[in-house]
Structure formats: structure tokens, C-alpha cells
N, C-alpha and C positions, 0 to 999 in steps of 0.2 A: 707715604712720607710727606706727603702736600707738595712736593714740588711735581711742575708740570713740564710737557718738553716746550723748548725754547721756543719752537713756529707757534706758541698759542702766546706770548707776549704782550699782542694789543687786546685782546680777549683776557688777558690776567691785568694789565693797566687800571681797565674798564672798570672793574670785579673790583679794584683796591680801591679806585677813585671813588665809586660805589658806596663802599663800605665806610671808606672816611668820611663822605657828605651824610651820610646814616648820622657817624659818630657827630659832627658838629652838627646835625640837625638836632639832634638829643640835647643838646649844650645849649642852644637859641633856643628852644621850645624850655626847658624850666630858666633862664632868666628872662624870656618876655612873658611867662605865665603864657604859655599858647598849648593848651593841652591836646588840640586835634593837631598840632604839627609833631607833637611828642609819642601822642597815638601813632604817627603815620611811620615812626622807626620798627616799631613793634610788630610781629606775623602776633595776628589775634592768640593762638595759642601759648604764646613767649612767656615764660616765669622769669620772676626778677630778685635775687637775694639781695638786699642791702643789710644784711643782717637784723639782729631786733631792730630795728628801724621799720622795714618792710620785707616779707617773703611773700612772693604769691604773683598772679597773672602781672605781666608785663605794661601795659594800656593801663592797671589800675596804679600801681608805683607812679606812675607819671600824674594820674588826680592828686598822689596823696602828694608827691613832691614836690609839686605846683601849690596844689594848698597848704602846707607848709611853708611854701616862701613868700605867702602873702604877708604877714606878720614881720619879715626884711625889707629894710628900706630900700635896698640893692642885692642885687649879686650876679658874679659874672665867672661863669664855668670855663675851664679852657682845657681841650685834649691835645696832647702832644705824646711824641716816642711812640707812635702807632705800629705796633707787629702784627702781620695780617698773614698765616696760613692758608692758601686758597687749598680747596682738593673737590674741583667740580662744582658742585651745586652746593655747596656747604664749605666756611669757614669759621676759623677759631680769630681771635683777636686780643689782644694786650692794648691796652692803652691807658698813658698816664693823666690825670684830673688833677689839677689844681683848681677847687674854689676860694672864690674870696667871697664873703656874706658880710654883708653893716646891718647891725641892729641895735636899736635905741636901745640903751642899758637905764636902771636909773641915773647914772651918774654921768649918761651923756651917750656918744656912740662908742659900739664894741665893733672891732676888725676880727671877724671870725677866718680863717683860713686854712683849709683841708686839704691832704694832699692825699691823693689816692690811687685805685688801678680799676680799670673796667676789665674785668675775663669775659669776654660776649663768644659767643655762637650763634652764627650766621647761617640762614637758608635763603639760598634761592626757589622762591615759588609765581610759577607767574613771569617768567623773565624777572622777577623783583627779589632783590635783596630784603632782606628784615631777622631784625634778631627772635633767636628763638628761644635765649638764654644769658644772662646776666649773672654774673658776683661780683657784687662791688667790693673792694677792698680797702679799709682805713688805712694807711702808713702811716701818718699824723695829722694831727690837729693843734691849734694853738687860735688863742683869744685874748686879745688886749686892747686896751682904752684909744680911740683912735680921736685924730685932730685934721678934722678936716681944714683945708687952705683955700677951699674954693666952691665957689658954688657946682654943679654938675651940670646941668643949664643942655635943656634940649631931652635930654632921655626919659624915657618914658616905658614901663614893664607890660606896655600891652599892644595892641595895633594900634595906637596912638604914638608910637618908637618910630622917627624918619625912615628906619631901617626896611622896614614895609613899603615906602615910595621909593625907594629902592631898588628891593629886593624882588615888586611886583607881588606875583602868585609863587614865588618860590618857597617848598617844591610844588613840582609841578604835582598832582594827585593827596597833597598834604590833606587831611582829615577827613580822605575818604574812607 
């Protein structure tokens, strides 16, 4: 039933903390285009449904959704409403996505914005969490003419992003 007895609490903490630094790892690795940090959420044999978009090994979805967002002048993923079933060495996960993407339209910039779910399944291997299983899930989408107010001044989609001076080597084992 996923639940655990109460004396394993700092040991199910861990496990959730875990699982969420997974999830926002995945979220910083496709908007800095960092593919060995996006690799490092993924157990090598992890498939990934995002529907006609992409099905298939996990580690590759992350090239194709990296090279895919080369051609965005921006974008910035955000997971929230995190549901995490622990049960041992293996969990299930709900979590909500909202992206926002700007892309140069002809007619100037488009504000693209996705709202979505991640279904993951999680193994522990190694003492290491990694997902072993993905469906992403569309709710909506919407696209319209946007008016920038300001410049962005400072950011940067690659390890040239301050967030790296930072952030250091985090994580720690990222693109091994």
C-alpha cells in the first residue's frame, strides 16, 4: 500500500528529498541545455513517453529535449504538487509542470506555456534514486504574441548561467 511504519520517517524524508532534487534536477538540466545533468536523473535503462513527441530510452528524450530547445530563446520549467509513494527501493510520483518557452515568431516573440504531469517510477539502485519510467501528460497549452518590458540581462542557457558559480559541482556525480 506504499505506506511505511512510522520509526522509518528520517529514512522516508530522505527518499522524498531525493526524489524531488531528481525532479528539479530534470527542470535545470532542459532550460540550461545541460544534457549529462539530465542524463544523471535517468537509471540507463529508464524509458520515457512524452507521447508523439518522443517514446523510448530515457537519457535519449533528454538529447532530443535539449536539442529541441536550442531553437527557444528561453524557457523555464517549474515542478510543483509533488505526490511521492515510497514502498522500499521503488517509487511512483505525480508531479505538476508548468513550462513557459519564447520563441521568435515572424511577427515578433510567442509566449508558449504548457501545463502538465510527470507519472515517474522510481528505483533505488546503488543506494541512488533514478527514474526508471516516465509519461508525461499534456493538460494544456496555449500560445500568444508576447511584449517584452525589459531586457533579461545576466542569464545564460549553458554553464555560462551564474547559477553554476553558484551551484558549484551540483549534483554531486552529475554526468557520470
Amino acid at each position: 500500500d506504499g505506506m511505511m511504519a512510522e520509526d522509518n520517517i528520517p529514512s522516508q524524508t530522505a527518499d522524498r528529498i531525493a526524489i524531488m532534487d531528481l525532479l528539479y534536477r530534470y527542470a535545470r538540466s532542459v532550460d540550461r541545455i545541460d544534457k549529462p545533468l539530465g542524463h544523471s536523473v535517468w537509471h540507463p535503462h529508464g524509458v520515457a513517453d512524452y507521447g508523439d513527441f518522443f517514446r523510448g530510452n530515457g537519457r535519449d528524450s533528454i538529447d532530443l529535449i535539449c536539442d529541441s530547445h536550442l531553437h527557444l530563446a528561453m524557457t523555464q520549467h517549474l515542478v510543483s504538487n509533488i505526490v511521492i509513494d515510497l514502498n522500499g527501493d521503488e517509487a511512483g510520483s505525480e508531479s505538476c509542470v508548468f513550462a513557459s518557452l519564447r520563441r521568435e515568431g515572424p511577427d515578433g516573440p510567442v509566449q508558449l506555456s504548457v501545463w502538465g504531469r510527470y507519472l515517474d517510477k522510481w528505483t533505488r539502485i546503488d543506494g541512488q534514486w533514478g527514474l526508471v519510467s516516465r509519461v508525461s501528460i499534456m493538460d494544456m497549452q496555449d500560445a500568444r504574441p508576447a511584449t517584452p518590458f525589459g531586457s533579461a540581462g545576466g542569464t545564460s542557457r549553458d554553464h555560462s548561467d551564474p547559477s553554476y558559480a553558484v551551484l558549484g559541482g551540483y549534483p554531486a556525480g552529475a554526468g557520470a
